[in-house]
N, C-alpha and C positions, 0 to 999 in steps of 0.2 A: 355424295356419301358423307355422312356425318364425321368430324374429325376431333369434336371435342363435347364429351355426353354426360349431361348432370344425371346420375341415379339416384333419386332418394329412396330412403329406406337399404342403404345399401348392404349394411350390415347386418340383413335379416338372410332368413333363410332364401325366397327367390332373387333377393337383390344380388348376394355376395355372386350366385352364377349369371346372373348378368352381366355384374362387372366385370366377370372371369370373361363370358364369351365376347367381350368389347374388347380386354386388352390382347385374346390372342387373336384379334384383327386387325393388332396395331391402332385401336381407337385411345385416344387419349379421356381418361375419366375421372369426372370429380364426385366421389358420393359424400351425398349429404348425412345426415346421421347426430343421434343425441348424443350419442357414447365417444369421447376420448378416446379409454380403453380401447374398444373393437375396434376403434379405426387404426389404432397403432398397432392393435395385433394383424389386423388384415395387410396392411402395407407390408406389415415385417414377414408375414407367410407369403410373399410375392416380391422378393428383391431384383426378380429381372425384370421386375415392373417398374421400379421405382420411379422412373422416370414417364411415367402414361398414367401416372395413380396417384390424387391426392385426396383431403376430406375435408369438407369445411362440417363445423353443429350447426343447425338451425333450429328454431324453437319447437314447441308442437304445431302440428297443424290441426288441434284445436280451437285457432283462431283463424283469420282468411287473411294476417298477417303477419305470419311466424317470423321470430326475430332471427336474422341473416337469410332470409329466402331470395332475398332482393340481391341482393350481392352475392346467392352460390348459382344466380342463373348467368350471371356478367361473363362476357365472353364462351359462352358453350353453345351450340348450334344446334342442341337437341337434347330432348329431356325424356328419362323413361322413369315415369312416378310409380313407383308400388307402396308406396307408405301409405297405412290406413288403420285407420283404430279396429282393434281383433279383441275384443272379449267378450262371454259369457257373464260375466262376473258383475251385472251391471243393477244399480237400484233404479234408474231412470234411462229407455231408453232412449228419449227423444237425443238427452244431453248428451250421456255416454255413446253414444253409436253415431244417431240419424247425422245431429250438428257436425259434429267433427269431422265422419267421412266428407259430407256438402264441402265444407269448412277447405276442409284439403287438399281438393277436387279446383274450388275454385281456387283458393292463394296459391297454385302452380302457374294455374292458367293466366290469373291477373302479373304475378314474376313475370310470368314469360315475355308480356306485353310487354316491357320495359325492354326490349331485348330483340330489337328485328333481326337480330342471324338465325334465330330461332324459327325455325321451319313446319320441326314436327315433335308433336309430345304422343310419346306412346302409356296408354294408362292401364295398368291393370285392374280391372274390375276382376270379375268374380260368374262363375254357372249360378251362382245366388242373385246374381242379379235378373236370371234368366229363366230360371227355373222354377217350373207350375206346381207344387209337390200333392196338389189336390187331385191335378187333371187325370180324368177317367176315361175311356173310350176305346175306340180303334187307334192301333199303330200308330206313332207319329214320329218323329224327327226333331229334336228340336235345331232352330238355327243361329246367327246372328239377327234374324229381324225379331226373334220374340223377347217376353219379359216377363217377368213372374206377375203373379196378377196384384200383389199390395198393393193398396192405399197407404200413402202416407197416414194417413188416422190408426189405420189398423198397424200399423207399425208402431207407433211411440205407443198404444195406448197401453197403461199400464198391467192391463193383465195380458198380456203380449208377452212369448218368452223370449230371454235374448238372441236364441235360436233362430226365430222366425224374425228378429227383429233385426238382426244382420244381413238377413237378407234382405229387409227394408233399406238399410243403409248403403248396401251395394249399389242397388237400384238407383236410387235416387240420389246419387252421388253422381254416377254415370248420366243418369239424365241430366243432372244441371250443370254436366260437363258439355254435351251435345247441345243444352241450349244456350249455353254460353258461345259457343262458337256461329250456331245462330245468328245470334240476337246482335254480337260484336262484331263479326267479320274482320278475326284478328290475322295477321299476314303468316299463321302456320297453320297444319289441318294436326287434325289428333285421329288417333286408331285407338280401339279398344280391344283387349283382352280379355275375355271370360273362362279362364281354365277352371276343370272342377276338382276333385281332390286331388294333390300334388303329393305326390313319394319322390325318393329317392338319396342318393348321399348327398354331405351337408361340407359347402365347403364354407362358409362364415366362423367366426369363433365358436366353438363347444369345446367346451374340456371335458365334459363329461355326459354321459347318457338320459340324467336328468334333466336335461338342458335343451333335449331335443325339441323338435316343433312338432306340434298338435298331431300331424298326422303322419309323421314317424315316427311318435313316440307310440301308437296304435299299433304300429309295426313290430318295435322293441317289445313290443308287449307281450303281443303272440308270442314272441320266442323266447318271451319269460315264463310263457305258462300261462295267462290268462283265461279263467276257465268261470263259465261260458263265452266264446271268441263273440266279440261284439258286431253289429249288424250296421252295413254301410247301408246311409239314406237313396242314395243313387249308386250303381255300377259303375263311372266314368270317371277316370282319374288321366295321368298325365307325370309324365318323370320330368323333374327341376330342371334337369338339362335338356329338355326338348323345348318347355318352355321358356328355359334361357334365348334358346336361339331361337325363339317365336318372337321374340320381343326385341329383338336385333334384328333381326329381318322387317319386324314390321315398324320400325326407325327407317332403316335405309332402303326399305324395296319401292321402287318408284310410286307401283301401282297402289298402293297399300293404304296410301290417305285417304281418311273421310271413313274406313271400314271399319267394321267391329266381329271378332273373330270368337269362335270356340275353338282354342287347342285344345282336342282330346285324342285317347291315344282309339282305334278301332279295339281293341280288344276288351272285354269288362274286365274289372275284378270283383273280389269278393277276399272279405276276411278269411273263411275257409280254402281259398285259392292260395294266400298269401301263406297259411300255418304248411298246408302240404309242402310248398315252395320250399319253404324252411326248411322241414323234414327233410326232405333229399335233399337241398344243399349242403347240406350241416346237419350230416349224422348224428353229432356228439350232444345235437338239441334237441333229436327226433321224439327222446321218452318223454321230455319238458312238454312239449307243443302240443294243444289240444287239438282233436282232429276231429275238424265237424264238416257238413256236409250243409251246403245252405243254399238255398234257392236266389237265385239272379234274377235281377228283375228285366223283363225282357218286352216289358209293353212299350219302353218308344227307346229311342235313338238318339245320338248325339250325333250332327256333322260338322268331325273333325276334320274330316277332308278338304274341304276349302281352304282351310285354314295350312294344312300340310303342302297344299297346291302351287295353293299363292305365295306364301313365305318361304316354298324350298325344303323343306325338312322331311325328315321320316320318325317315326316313332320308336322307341326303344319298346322291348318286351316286359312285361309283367316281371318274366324271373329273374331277368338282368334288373329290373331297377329294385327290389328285394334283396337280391342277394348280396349286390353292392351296397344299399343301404346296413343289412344286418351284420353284413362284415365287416364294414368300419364302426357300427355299435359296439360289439365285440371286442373291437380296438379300445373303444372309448372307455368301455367298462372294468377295462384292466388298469388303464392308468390310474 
């Protein structure tokens, strides 16, 4: 069992519940992280940590040799990377997306090698890495052995939207994560993670509602009104804390190395799932929230169960991860 765990990215939305579900295991952790600021707000929101919790900066990993990565892997005996370039906003995708996720992918893996206590790096990739959004046919399933169909070409090429080009990035981030292990036969194995949309509450720094990430702010939304309630690409999402402990399970669970996993939760959602939810949780927002009625897509499958199986966990409900999300929004929006 892993006793001392580098998190980068820690001070983001999945990280900050990573680091959470590592120290109430008594794991000792160091996350890595650009921000000063967050990392002294995170410490100071966890004083019975203080002593299993500290942060080194590292540069970006826009390059495959971010400055301090070398020395925040020294002494930890395991690594869970979620750090990866996330934007829409981009005029070039090769540079802004493809390069960087590669980039970040590899400079973990190369740190690591300096570092034989190191065992096992768990990565979080992305259902974007996995997901066919074209595929037509009979029923299917998707699992850990498939991959979306891009080409790299069709990824960077310029009339490519950042949308479609994220998903290029996921991809092939992940791949020349597996062919790096490959090709080097380094002395740890790596797991991968593929969760698709992530809800739920936010324990990292936010002071405010503004602040929230991508796909709780979708949340916030509904229950501001948003009219007409916007259309999820897929059904399959997954609560921050399920896959917190997906990703600490698949660090320390013996069996777990060399795998690459879909957490998803069995149940779909749907934005108009999500606004009703609202409604009955929280009367006092029922006339605000639009109430639509929207078709779920129901021609293939996610198997989250392996991944539940093997790692030990259960999944949280749709209305539990909403309503704890929208409640502490609430919180936020007053301050």
């Amino acid at each position: 069992m892993s006793r001392f765990v580098l998190v980068t990215g820690a001070t983001g939305f999945i990280g900050a519940h990573i680091v959470d579900a590592l120290l109430s295991r008594g794991i000792r952790v160091r996350g890595a992280t650009r921000s000063h600021q967050k990392a002294d707000l995170m410490i100071k929101a966890r004083p019975q940590f203080s002593h299993l919790l500290e942060f080194v900066q590292i540069g970006d990993f826009e390059t495959r040799s971010p400055e301090g990565l070398v020395a925040a892997v020294e002494g930890v005996d395991g690594i869970i990377h979620t750090a990866s370039p996330f934007t829409y906003d981009t005029t070039n995708n090769e540079r802004e997306l493809i390069i960087p996720a590669i980039n970040g992918a590899i400079a973990i893996l190369e740190a690591a090698r300096t570092n034989p206590q190191i065992q096992r790096i768990v990565i979080t990739s992305s259902f974007a890495s996995v997901l066919d959004i074209n595929r037509k046919g009979p029923y299917f399933t998707y699992t850990g052995a498939d991959w979306n169909p891009l080409t790299y070409e069709e990824s960077i090429d310029p009339t490519t939207s950042a949308v479609v080009a994220y998903r290029g990035s996921k991809k092939y981030a992940e791949l020349e994560a597996w062919k790096y292990i490959q090709e080097h036969s380094p002395g740890f194995e790596i797991v991968a993670l593929c969760p698709p949309m992530t809800f739920g509450p936010v324990v990292h720094p936010v002071d405010r509602v503004s602040k929230l990430n991508e796909s709780n702010a979708m949340l916030w939304k509904i229950a501001s009104g948003v009219n007409p309630l916007p259309v999820s690409r897929v059904p399959f999402w997954i609560d921050v804390r399920d896959l917190a402990t997906a990703h600490v399970e698949a660090l320390i669970s013996i069996n777990a190395g060399g795998k690459r996993y879909i957490p998803a939760s069995p149940e779909r959602f749907s934005y108009g799932i999500a606004a009703r939810i609202i409604s009955d949780a929280l009367p006092d927002l029922k006339d605000r929230v639009t109430q639509e009625d929207q078709v779920i897509d129901e021609s293939c499958g996610v198997d989250g169960e392996t991944a539940s199986r093997d790692l030990g966990f259960t999944y949280h409900a749709f209305e539990d991860t909403v309503r704890d999300l929208i409640n502490q929004a609430i919180l936020l929006n007053k301050s």
